[in-house]
Biotite code that builds the C-alpha atoms (Angstrom):
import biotite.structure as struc

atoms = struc.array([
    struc.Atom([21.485, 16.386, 48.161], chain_id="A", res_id=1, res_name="UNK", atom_name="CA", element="C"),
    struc.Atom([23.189, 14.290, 45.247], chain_id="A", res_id=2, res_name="UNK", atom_name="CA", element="C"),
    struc.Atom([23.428, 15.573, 42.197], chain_id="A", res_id=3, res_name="UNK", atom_name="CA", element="C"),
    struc.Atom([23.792, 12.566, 40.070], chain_id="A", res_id=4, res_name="UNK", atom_name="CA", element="C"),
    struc.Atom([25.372, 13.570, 36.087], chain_id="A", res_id=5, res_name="UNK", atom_name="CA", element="C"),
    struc.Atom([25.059, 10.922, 32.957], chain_id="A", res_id=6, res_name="UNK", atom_name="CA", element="C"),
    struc.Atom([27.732, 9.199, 31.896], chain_id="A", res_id=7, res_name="UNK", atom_name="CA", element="C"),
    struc.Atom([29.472, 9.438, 28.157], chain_id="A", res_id=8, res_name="UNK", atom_name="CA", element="C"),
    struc.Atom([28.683, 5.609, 27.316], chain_id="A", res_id=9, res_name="UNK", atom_name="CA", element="C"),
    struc.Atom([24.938, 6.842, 28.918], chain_id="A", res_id=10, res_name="UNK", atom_name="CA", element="C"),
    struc.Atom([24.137, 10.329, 26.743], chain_id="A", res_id=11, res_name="UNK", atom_name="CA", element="C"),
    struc.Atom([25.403, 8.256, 23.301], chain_id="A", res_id=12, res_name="UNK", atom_name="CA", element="C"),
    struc.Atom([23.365, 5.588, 24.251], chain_id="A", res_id=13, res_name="UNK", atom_name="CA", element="C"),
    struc.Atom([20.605, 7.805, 24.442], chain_id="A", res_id=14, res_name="UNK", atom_name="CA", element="C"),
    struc.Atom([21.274, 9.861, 21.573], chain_id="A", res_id=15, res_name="UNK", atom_name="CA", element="C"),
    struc.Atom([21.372, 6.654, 19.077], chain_id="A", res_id=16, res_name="UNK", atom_name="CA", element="C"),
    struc.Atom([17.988, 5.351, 20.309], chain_id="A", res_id=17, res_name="UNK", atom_name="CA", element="C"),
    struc.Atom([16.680, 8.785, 19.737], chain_id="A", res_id=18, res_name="UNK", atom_name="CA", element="C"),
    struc.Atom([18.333, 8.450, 16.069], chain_id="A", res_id=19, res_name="UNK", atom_name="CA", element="C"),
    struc.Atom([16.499, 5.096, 15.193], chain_id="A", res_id=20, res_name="UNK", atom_name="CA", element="C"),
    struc.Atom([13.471, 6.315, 16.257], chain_id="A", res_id=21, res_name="UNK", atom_name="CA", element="C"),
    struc.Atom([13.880, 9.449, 14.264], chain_id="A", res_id=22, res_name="UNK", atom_name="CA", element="C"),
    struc.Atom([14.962, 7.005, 11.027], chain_id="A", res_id=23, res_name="UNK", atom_name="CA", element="C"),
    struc.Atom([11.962, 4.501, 11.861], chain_id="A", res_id=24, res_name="UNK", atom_name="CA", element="C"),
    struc.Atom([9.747, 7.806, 11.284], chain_id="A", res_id=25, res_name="UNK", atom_name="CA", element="C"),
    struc.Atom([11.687, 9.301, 8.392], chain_id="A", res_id=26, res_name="UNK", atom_name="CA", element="C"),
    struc.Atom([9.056, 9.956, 5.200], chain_id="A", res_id=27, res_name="UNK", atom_name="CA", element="C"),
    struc.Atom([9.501, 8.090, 1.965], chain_id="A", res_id=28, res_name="UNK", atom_name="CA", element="C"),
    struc.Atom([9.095, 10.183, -0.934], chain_id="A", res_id=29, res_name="UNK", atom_name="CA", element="C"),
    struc.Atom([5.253, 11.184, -0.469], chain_id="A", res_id=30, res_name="UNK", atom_name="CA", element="C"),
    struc.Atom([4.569, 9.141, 1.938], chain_id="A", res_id=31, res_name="UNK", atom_name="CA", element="C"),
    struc.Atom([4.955, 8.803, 5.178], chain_id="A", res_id=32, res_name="UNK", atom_name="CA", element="C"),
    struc.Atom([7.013, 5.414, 6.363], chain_id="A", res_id=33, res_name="UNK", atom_name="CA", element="C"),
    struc.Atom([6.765, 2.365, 5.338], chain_id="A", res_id=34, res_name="UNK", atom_name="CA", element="C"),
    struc.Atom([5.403, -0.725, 7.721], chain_id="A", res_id=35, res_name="UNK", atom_name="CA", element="C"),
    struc.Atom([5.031, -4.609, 7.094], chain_id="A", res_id=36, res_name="UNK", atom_name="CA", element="C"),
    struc.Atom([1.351, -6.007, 7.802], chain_id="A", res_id=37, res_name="UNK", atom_name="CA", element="C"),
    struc.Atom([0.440, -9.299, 9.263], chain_id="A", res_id=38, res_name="UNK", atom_name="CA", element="C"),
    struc.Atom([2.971, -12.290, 8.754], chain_id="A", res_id=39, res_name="UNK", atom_name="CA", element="C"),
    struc.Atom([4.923, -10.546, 5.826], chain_id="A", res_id=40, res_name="UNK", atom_name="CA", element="C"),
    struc.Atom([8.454, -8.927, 5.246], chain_id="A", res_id=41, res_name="UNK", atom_name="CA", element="C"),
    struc.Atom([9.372, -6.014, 3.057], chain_id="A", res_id=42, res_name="UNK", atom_name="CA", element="C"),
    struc.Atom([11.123, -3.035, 2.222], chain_id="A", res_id=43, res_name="UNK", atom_name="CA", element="C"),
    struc.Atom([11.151, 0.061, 0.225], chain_id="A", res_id=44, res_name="UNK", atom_name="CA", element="C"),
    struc.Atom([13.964, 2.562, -1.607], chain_id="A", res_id=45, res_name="UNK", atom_name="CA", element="C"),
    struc.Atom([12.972, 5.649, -3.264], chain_id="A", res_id=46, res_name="UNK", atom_name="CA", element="C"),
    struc.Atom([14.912, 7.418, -6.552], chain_id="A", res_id=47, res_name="UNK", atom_name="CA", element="C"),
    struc.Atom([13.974, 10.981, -5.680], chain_id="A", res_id=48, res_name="UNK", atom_name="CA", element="C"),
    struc.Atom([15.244, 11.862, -9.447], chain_id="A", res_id=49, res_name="UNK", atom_name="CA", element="C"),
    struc.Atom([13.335, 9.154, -11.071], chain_id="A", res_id=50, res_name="UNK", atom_name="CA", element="C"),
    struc.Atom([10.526, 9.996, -8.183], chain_id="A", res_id=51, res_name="UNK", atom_name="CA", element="C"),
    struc.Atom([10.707, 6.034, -8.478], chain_id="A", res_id=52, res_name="UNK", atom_name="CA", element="C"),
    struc.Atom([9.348, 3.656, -5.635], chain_id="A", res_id=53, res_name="UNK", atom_name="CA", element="C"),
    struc.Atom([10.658, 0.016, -5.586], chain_id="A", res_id=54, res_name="UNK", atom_name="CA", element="C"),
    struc.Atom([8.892, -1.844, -3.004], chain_id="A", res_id=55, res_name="UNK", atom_name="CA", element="C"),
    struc.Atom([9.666, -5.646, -2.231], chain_id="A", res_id=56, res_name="UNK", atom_name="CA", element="C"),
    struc.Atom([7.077, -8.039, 0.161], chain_id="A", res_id=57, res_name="UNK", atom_name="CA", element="C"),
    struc.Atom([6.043, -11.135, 0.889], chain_id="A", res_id=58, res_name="UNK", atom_name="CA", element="C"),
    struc.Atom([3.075, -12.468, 2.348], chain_id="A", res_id=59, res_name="UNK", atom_name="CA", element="C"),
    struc.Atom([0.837, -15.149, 2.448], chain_id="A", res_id=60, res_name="UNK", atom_name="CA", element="C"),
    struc.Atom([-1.974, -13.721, 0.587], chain_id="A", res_id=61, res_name="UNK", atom_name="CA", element="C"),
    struc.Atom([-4.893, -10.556, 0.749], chain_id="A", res_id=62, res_name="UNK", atom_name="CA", element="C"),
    struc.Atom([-7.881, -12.434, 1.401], chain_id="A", res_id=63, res_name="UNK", atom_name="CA", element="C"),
    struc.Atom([-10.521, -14.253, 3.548], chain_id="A", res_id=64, res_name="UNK", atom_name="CA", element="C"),
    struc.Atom([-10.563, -12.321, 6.958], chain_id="A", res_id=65, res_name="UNK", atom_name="CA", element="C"),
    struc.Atom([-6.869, -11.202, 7.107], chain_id="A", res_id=66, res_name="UNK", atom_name="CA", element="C"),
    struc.Atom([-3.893, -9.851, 4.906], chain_id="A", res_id=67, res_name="UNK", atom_name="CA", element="C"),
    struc.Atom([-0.409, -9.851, 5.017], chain_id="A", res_id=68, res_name="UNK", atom_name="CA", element="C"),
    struc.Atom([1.426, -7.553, 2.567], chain_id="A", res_id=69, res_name="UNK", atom_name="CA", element="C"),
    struc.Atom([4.518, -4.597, 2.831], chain_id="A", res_id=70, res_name="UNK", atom_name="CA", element="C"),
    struc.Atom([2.995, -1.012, 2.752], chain_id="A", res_id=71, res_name="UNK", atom_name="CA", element="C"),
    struc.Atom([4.671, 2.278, 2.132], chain_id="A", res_id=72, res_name="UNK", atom_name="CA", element="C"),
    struc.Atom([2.126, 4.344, 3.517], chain_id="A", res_id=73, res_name="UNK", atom_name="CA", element="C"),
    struc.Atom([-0.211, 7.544, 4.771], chain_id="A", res_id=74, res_name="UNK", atom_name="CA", element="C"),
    struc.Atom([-2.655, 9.212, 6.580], chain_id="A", res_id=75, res_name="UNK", atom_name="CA", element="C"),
    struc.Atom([-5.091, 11.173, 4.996], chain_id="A", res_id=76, res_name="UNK", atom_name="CA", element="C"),
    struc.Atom([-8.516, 12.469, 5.355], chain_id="A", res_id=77, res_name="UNK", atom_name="CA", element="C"),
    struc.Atom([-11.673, 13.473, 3.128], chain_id="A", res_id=78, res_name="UNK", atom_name="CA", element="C"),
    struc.Atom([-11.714, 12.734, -1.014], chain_id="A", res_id=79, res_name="UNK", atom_name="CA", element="C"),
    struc.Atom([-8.601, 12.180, -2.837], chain_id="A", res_id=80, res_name="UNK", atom_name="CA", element="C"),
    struc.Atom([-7.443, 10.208, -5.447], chain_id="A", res_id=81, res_name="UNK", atom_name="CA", element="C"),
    struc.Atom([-4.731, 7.846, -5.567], chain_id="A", res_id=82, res_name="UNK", atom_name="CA", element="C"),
    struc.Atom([-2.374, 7.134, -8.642], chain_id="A", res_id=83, res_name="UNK", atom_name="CA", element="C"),
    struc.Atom([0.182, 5.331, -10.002], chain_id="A", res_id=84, res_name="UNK", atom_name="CA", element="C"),
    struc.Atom([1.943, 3.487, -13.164], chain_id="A", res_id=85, res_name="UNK", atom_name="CA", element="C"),
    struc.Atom([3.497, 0.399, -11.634], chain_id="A", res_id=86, res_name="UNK", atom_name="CA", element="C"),
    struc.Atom([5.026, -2.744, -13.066], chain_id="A", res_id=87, res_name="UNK", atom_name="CA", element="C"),
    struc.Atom([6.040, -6.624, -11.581], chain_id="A", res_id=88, res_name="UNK", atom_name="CA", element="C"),
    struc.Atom([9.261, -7.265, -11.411], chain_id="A", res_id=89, res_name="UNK", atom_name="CA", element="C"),
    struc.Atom([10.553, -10.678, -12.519], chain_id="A", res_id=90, res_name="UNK", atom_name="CA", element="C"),
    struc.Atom([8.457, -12.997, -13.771], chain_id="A", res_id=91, res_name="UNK", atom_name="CA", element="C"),
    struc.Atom([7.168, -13.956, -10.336], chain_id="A", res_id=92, res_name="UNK", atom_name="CA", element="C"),
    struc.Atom([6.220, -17.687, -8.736], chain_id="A", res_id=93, res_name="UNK", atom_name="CA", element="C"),
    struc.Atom([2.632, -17.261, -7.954], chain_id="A", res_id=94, res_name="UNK", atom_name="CA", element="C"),
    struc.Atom([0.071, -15.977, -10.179], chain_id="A", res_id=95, res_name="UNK", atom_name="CA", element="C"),
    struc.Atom([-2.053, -14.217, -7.815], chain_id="A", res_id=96, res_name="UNK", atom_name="CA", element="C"),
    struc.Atom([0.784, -11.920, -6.567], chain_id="A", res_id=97, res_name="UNK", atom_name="CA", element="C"),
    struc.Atom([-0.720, -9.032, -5.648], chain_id="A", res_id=98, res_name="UNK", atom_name="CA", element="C"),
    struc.Atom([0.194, -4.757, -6.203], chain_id="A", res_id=99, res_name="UNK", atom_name="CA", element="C"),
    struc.Atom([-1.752, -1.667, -5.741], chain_id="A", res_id=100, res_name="UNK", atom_name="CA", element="C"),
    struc.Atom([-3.384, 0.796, -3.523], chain_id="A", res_id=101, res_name="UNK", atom_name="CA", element="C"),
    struc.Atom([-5.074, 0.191, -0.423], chain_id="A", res_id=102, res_name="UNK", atom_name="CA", element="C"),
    struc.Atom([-7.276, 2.037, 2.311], chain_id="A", res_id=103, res_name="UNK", atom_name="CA", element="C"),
    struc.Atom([-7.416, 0.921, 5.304], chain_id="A", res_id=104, res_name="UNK", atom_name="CA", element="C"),
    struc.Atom([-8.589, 2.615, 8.884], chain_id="A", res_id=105, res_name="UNK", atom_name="CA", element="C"),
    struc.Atom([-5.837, 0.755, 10.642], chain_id="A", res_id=106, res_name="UNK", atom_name="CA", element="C"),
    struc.Atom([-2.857, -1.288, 10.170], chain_id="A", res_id=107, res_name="UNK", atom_name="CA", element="C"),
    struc.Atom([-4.578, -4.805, 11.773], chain_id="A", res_id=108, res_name="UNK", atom_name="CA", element="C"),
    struc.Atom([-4.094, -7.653, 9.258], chain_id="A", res_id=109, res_name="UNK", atom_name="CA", element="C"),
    struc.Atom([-7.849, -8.286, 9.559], chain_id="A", res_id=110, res_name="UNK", atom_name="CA", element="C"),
    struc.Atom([-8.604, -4.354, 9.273], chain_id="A", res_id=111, res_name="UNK", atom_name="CA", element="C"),
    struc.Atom([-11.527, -3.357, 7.048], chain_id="A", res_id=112, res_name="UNK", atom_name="CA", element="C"),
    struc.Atom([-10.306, -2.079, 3.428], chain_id="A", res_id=113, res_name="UNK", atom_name="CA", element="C"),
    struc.Atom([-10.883, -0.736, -0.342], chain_id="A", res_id=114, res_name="UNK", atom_name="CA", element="C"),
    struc.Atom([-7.684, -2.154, -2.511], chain_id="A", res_id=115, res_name="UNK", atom_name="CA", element="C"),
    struc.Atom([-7.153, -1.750, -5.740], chain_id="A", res_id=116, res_name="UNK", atom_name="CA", element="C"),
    struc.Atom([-4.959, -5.142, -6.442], chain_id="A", res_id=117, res_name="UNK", atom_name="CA", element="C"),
    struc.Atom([-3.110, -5.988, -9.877], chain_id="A", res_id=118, res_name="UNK", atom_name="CA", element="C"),
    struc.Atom([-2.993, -9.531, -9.858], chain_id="A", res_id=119, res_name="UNK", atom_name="CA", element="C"),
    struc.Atom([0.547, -11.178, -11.446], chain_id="A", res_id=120, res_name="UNK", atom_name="CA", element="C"),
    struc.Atom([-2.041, -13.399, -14.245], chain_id="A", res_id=121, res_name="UNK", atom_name="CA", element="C"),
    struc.Atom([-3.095, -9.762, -15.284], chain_id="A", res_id=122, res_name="UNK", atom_name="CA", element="C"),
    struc.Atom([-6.254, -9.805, -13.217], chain_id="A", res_id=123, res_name="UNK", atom_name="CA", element="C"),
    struc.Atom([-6.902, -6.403, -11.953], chain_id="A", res_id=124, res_name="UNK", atom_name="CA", element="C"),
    struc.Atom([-9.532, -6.400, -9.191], chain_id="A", res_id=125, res_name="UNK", atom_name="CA", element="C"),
    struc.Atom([-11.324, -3.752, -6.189], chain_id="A", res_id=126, res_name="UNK", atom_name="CA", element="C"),
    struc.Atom([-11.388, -6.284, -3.214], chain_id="A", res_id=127, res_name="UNK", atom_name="CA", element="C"),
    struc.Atom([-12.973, -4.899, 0.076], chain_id="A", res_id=128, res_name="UNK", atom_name="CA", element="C"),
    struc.Atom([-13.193, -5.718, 3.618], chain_id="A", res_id=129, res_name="UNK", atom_name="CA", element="C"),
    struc.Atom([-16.875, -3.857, 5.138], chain_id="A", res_id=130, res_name="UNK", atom_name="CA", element="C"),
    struc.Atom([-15.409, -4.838, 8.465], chain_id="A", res_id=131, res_name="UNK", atom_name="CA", element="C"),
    struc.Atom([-12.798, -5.945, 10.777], chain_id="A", res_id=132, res_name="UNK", atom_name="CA", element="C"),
    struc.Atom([-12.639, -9.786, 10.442], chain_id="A", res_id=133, res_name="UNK", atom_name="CA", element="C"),
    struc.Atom([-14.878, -9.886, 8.022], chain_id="A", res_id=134, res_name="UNK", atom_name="CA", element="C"),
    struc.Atom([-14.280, -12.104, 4.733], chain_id="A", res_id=135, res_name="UNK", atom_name="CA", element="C"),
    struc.Atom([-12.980, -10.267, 1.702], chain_id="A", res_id=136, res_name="UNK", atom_name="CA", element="C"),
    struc.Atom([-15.190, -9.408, -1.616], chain_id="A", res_id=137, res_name="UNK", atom_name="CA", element="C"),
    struc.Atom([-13.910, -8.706, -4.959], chain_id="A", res_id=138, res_name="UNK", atom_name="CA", element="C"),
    struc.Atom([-15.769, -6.954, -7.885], chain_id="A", res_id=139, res_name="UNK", atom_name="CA", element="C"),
    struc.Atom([-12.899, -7.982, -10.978], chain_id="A", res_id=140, res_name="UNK", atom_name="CA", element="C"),
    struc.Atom([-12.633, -5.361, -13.520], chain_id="A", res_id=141, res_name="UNK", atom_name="CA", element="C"),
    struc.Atom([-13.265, -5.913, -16.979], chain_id="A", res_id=142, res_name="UNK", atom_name="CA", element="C"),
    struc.Atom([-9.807, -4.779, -18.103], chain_id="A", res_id=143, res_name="UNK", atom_name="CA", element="C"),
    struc.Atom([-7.118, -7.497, -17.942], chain_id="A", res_id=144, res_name="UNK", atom_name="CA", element="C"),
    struc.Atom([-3.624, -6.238, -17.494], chain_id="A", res_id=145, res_name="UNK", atom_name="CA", element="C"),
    struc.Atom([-1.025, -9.030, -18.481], chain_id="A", res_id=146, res_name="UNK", atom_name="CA", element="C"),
    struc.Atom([2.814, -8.168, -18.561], chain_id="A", res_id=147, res_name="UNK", atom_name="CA", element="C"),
    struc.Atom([1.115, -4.666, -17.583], chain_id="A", res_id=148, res_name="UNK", atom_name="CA", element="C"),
    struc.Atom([2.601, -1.446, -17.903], chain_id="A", res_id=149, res_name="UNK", atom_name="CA", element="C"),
    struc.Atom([-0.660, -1.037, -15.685], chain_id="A", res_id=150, res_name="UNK", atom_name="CA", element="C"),
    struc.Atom([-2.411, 2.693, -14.646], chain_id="A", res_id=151, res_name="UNK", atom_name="CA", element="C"),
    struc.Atom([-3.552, 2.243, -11.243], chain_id="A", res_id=152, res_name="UNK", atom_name="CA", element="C"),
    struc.Atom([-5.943, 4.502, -9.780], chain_id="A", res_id=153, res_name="UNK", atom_name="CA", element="C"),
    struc.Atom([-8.507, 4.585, -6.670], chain_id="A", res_id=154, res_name="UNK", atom_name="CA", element="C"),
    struc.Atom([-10.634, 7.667, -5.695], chain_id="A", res_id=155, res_name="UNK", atom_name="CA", element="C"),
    struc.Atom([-12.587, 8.489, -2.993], chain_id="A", res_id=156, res_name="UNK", atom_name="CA", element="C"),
    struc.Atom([-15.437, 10.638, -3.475], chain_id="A", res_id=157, res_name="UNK", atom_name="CA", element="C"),
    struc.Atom([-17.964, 11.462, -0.547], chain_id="A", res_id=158, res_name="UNK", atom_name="CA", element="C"),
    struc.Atom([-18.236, 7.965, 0.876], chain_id="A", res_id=159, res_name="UNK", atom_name="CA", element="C"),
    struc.Atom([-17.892, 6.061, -2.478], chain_id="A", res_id=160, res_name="UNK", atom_name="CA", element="C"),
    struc.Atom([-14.819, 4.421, -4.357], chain_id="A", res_id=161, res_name="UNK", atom_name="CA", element="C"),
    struc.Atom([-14.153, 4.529, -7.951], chain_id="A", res_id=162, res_name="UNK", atom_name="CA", element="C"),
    struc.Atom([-10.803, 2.199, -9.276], chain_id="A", res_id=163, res_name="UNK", atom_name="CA", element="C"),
    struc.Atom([-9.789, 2.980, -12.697], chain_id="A", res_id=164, res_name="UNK", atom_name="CA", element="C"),
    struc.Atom([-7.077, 1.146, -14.614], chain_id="A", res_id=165, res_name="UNK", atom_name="CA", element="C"),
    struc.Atom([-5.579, 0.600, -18.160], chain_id="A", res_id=166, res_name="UNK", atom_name="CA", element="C"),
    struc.Atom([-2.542, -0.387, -19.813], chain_id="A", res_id=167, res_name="UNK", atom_name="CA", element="C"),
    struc.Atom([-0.197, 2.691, -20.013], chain_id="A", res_id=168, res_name="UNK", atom_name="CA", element="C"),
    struc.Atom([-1.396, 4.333, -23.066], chain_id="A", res_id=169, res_name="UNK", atom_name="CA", element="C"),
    struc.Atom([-4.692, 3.748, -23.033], chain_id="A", res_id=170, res_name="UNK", atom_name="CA", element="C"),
    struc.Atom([-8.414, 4.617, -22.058], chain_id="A", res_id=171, res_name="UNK", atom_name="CA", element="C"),
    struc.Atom([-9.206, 4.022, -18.329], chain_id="A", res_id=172, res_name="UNK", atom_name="CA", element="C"),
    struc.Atom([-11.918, 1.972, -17.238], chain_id="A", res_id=173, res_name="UNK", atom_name="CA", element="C"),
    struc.Atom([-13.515, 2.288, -14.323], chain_id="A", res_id=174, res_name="UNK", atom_name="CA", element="C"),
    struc.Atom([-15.886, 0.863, -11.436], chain_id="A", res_id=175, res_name="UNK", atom_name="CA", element="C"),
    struc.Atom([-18.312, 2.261, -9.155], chain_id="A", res_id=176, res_name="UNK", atom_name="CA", element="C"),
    struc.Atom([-18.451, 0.944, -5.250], chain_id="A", res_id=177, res_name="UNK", atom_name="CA", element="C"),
    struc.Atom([-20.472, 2.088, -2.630], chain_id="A", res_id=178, res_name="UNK", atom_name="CA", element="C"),
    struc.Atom([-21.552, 0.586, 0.396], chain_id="A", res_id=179, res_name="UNK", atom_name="CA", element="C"),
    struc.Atom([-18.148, 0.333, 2.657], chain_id="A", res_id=180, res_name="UNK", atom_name="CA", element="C"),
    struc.Atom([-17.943, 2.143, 5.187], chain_id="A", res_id=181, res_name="UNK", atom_name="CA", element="C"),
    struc.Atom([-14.142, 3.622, 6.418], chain_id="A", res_id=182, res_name="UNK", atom_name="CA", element="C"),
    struc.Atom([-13.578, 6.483, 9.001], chain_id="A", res_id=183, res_name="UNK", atom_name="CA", element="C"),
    struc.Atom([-13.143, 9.604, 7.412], chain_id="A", res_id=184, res_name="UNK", atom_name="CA", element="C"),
    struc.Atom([-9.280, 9.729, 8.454], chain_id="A", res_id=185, res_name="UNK", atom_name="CA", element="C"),
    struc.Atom([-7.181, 6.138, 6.843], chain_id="A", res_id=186, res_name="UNK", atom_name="CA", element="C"),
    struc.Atom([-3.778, 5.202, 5.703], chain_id="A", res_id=187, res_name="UNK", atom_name="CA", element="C"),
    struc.Atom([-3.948, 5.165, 1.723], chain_id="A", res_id=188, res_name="UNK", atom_name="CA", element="C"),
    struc.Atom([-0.839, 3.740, -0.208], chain_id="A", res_id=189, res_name="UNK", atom_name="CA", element="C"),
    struc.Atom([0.792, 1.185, -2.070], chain_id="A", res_id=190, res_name="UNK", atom_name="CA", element="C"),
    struc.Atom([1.486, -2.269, -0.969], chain_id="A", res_id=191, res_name="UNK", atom_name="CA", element="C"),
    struc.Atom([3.079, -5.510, -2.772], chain_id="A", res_id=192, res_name="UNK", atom_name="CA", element="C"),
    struc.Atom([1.885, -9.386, -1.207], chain_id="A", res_id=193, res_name="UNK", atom_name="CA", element="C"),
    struc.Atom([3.648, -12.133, -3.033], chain_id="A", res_id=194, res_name="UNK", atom_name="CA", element="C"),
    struc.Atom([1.145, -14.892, -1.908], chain_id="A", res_id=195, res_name="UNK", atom_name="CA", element="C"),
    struc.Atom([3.723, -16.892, -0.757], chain_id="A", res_id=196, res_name="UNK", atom_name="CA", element="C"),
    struc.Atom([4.950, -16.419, 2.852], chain_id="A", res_id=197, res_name="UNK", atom_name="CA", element="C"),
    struc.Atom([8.560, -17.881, 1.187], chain_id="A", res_id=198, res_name="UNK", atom_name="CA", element="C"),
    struc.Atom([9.039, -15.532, -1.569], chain_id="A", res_id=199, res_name="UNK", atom_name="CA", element="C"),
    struc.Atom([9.443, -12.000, -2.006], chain_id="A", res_id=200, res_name="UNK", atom_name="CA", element="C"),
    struc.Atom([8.428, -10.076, -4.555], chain_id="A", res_id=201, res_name="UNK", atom_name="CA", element="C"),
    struc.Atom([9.186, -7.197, -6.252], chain_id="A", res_id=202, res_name="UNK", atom_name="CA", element="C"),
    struc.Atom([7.324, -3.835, -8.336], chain_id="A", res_id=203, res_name="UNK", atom_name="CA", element="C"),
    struc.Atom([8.454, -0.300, -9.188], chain_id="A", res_id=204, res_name="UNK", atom_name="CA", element="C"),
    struc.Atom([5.912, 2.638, -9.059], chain_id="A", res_id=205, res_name="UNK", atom_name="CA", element="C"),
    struc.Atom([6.284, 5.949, -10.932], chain_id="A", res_id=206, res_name="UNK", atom_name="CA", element="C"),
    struc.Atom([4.116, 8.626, -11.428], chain_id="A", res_id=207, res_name="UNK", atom_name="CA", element="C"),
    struc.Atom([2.740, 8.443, -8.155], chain_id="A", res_id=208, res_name="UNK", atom_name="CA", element="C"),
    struc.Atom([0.501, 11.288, -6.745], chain_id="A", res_id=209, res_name="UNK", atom_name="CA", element="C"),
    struc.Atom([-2.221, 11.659, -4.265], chain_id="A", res_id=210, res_name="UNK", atom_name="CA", element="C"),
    struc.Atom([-4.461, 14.278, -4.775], chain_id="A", res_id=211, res_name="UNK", atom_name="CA", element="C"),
    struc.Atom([-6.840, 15.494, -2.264], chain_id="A", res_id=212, res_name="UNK", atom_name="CA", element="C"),
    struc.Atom([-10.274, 16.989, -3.398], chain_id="A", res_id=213, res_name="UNK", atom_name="CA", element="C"),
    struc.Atom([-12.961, 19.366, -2.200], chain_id="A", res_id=214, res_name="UNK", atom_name="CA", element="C"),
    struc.Atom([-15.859, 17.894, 0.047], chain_id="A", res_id=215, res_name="UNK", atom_name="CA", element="C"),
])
């Protein structure tokens, strides 16, 4: 019998593909990792002193029956709410530039969602997907966020979604939707889409926390 032993070159081979896999898993403050979706590019560094996120993406848009976007992400189960304070960077090239929160059962461009979207003109909007391929909705809030300083939140509670946001500083106003259906178990976090597949864009998010809540 042969007993056959690895070589050097081999075992460090090995051992820096077990590395990168290890990094490509490695959490991101809260969250899990960080992943792009659809056609866009991204990337995400975290300040654990300023427990400061600044995530940059591109994308084509978040809309119709697909979305492309960069999202720092996950998985969680039951009622929770989501929250941030987040802020455009830059002054932007498209209008309808896109941060937030999102829910999502999977990470399929075309995957059914609830978002929670600030829009770069200051339109702040809960757009949903009720299935996979199916064309996006919007219900726009009444609260217009330009320049915002913006308080981003999205809850789940026992099947239905409730986005609340303000200008940092003042009283929240919120939205009621019910009707979507998600798997009990989704990846919840924030995302940036520039709406152009050219440019990237960029926004910081502080404050973040995601709070899970009895059934």
């Amino acid at each position: 019998m042969r007993i056959f032993s690895r070589s050097p070159l081999i075992s460090l081979a090995l051992s820096a593909a077990a590395c990168a896999v290890l990094g490509a898993q490695s959490s991101v403050g809260v969250f899990t990792m960080d992943t792009d979706v659809g056609r866009a590019r991204g990337s995400v560094s975290y300040d654990p002193q300023q427990h400061t996120y600044l995530i940059a993406g591109s994308g084509e848009n978040m809309w119709d029956a697909r979305d492309d976007f960069h999202f720092v992400w996950k998985r969680l189960s039951g009622n929770f709410i989501l929250s941030t304070r987040a802020r455009f960077m830059g002054a932007g090239v498209e209008e309808h530039r896109k941060i937030g929160w999102t829910i999502r059962p999977s990470l399929d461009p075309g995957s059914a969602h609830v978002t929670a979207a600030l829009h770069g003109n200051g339109l702040m909007s809960l757009q949903f997907r009720r299935r996979t391929g199916a064309i996006t909705e919007e219900a726009k809030s009444a609260d217009s966020l330009p320049d915002a300083d913006a308080i981003i939140q999205l809850e789940r509670r026992d099947g239905v979604y409730f986005m609340s946001v303000a200008q940092f500083g003042d009283t929240l106003v919120t939205q009621r939707l019910a009707g979507v259906s998600l798997p009990d178990t989704v990846y919840v976090g924030l995302f940036v889409c520039s709406h152009n597949a050219a440019v990237t864009e960029r926004a910081t998010f502080s404050n973040v926390s995601i709070t899970r809540r009895p059934r």
